[in-house]
C-alpha positions as CSV (number, residue, x, y, z in Angstrom):
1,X,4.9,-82.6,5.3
2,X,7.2,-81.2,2.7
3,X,6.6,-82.0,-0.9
4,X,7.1,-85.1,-2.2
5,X,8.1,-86.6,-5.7
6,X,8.0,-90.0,-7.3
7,X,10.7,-90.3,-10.4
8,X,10.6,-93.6,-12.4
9,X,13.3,-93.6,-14.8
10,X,15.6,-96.7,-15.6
11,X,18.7,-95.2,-16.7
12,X,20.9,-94.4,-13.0
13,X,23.0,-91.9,-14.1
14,X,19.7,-89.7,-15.5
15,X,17.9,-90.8,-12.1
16,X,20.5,-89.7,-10.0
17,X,20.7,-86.5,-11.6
18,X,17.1,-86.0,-11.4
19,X,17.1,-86.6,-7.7
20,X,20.2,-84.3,-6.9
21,X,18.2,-81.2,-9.0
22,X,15.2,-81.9,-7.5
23,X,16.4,-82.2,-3.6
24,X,18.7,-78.8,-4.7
25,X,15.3,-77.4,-4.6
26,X,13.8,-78.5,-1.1
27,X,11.9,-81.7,-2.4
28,X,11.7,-85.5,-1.2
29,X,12.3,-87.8,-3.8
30,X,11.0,-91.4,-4.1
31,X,13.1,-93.1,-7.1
32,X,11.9,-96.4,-9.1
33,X,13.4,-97.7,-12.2
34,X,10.6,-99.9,-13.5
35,X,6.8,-99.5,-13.6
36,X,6.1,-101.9,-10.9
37,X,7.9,-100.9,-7.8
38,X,7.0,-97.7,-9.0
39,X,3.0,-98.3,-8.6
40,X,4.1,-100.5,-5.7
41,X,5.6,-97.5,-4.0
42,X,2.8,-94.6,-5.3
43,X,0.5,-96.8,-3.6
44,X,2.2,-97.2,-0.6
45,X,3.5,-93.4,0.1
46,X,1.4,-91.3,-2.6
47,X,3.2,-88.6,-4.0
48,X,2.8,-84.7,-4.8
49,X,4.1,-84.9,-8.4
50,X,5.2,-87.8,-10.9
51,X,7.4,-88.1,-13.5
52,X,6.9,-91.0,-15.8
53,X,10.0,-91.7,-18.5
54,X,7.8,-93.4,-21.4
55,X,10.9,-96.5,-21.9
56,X,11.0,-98.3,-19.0
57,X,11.4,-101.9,-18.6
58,X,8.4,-104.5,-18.0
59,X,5.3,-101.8,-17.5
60,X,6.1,-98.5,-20.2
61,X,5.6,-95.1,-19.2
62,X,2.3,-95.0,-20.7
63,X,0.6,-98.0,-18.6
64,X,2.2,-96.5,-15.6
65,X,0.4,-93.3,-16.4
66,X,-3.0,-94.5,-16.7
67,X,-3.0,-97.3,-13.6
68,X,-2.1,-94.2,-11.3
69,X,-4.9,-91.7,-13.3
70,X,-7.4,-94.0,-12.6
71,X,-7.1,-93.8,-9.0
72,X,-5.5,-90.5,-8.7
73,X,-5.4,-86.6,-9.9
74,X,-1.9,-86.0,-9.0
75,X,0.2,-84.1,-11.5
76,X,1.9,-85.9,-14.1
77,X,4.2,-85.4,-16.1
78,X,6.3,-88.1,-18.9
79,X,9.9,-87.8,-20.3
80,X,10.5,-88.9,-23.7
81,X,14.2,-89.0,-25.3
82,X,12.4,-87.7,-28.0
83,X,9.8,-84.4,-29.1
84,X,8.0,-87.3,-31.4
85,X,4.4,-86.3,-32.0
86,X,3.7,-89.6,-31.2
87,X,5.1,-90.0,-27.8
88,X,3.6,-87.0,-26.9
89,X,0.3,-86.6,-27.6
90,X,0.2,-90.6,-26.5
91,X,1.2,-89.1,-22.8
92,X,-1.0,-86.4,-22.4
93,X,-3.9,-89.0,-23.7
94,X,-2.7,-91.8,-21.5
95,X,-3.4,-89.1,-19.2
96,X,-0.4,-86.8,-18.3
97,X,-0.7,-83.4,-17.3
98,X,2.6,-81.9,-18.7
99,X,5.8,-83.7,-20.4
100,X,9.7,-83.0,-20.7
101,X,12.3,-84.0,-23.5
102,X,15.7,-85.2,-22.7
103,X,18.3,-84.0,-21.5
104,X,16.4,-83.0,-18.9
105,X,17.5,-79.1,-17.7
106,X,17.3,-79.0,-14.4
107,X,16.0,-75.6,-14.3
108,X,13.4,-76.6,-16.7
109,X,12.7,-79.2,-14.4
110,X,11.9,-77.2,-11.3
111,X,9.9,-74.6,-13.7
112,X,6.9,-77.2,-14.5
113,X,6.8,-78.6,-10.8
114,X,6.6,-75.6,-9.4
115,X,3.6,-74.7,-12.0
116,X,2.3,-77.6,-11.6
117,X,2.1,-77.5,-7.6
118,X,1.0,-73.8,-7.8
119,X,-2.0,-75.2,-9.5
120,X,-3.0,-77.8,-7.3
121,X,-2.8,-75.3,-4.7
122,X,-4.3,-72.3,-5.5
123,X,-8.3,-72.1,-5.3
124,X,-10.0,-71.4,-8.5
125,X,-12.4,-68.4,-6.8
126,X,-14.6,-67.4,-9.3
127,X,-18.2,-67.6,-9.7
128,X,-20.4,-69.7,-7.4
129,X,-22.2,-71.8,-10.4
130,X,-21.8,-71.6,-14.0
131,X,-24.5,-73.2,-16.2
132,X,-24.0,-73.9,-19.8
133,X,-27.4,-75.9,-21.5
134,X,-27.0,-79.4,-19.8
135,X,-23.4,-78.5,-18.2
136,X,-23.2,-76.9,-15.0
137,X,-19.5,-75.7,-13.1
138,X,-19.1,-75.3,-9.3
139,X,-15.8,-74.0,-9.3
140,X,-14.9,-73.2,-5.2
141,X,-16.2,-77.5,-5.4
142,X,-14.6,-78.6,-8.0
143,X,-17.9,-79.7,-9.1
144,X,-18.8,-80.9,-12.9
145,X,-22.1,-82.4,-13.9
146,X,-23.7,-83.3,-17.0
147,X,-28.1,-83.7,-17.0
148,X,-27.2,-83.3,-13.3
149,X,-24.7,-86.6,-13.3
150,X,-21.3,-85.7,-11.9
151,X,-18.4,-85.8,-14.4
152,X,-14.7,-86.9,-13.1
153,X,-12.1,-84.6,-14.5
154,X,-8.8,-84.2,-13.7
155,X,-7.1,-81.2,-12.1
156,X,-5.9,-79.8,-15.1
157,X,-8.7,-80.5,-17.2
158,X,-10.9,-78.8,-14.6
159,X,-8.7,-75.7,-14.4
160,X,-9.2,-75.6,-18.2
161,X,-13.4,-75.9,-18.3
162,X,-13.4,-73.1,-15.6
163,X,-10.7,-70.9,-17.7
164,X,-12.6,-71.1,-20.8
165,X,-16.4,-71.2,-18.6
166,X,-14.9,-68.0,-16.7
167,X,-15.4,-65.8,-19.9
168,X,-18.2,-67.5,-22.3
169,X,-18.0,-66.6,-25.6
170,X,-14.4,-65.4,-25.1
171,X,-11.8,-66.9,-27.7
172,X,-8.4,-68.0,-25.8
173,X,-5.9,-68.4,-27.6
174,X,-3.5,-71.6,-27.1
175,X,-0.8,-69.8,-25.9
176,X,-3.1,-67.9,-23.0
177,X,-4.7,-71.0,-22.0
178,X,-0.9,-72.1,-21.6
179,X,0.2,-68.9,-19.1
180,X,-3.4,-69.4,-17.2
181,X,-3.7,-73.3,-16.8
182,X,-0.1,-74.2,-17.4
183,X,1.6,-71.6,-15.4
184,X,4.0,-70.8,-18.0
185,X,3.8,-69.6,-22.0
186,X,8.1,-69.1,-23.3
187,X,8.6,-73.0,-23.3
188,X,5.0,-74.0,-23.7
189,X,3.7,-76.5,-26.1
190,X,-0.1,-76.2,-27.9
191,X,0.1,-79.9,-28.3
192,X,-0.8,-79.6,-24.4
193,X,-4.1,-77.7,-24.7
194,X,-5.3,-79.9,-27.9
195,X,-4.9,-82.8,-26.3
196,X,-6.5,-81.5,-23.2
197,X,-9.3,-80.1,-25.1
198,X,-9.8,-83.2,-26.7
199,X,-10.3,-85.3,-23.3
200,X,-12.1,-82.7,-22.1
201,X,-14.5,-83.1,-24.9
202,X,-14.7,-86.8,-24.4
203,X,-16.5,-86.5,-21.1
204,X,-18.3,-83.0,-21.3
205,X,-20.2,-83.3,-24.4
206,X,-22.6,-85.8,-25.9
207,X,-21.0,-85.8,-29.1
208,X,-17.1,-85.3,-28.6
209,X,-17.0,-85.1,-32.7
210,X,-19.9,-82.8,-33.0
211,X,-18.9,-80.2,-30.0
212,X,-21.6,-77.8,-28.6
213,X,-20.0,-76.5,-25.3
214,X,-16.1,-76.1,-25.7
215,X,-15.9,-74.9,-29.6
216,X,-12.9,-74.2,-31.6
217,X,-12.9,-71.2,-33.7
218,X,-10.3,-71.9,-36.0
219,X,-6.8,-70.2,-36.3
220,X,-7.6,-68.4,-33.2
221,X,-8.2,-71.1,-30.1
222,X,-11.2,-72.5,-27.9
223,X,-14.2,-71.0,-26.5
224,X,-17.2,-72.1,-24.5
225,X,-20.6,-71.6,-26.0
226,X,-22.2,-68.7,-24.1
């Protein structure tokens, strides 16, 4: 099965050229210009990769985003017309792995897929069990619990616990966490591992306003309390 990816963008012209940069490069491409037939259709045929532009018509970008995240860790990422703050942290939270401005380059494009499909692919290795007070980290099972209850995180935020967990009381800084959960550091945004961390926090620790696992240390970056 060769990879497959689901682009829901009203606009023809920009879905069109979406679709031609993306099959340049080997891919199958579902298209959908609303969010209906575009859950309609993830349902149906899942796909390896989505890409979620935030105005569409009927459903936005953003309720598209979280009815597929709460059935599904595939990679996500949302296109905005614009860098607003807004519109992006509001992604990442609704639950998006990774986002793109328009105009879209195509080789920019291709970039963060293939990132994003190298790290659904690759294993994470690394240590058999990591414990941390009341948290514990299985990496080769993908395995999170809290007090022994198992915590659902999604790809990328479990690639970032076991980044940060691989090295405790190691400072990383934004734009290392970037290269080793991203994939990629020139182009990169911090706004991605803030708002990461900040989900991340939300299901990890008793007290997502008091952290005493992931910690920041400030002007520096994140690390996870040895």
């Amino acid at each position: 099965m060769g990879t497959r990816i689901l682009t829901v963008e009203d606009d023809e012209r920009i879905r069109t050229s979406v679709r031609l940069a993306l099959e340049d490069e080997g891919w199958e491409v579902d298209e959908a210009d609303n969010g209906e037939s575009a859950l309609e259709m993830f349902n149906r045929n899942p796909s390896d990769v989505v890409l979620i532009d935030i105005m569409l018509p009927g459903i936005d970008g953003f309720d598209v985003c979280r009815s597929i995240r709460r059935g599904s860790d595939v990679p996500i990422v949302m296109v905005t017309a614009r860098s607003d703050t807004h519109d992006v942290v509001a992604g990442l939270e609704a639950g998006a792995d990774d986002y793109l401005t328009k105009p879209i380059a195509p080789k920019e494009l291709s970039a963060r897929i293939r990132a994003l499909l190298r790290r659904v692919r690759t294993s994470e290795g690394g240590a058999a069990q990591m414990v941390f007070g009341d948290l514990e980290v299985i990496p080769e099972e993908g395995v999170v619990r809290k007090a022994g209850e198992p915590i659902h995180l999604t790809k990328t935020e479990f690639r970032l616990l076991v980044e940060l967990a691989s090295s405790p009381g190691r400072v990383f800084s934004r734009e290392v966490l970037l290269e080793r959960v991203w994939g990629y550091g020139y182009f990169g945004d911090g706004r991605l591992v803030d708002v990461h961390i900040r989900r991340l926090r939300t299901k990890i620790e008793t007290d997502a306003a008091d952290p005493q696992h992931v910690v920041t240390v400030r002007g520096l970056g994140y690390k996870i309390q040895a």
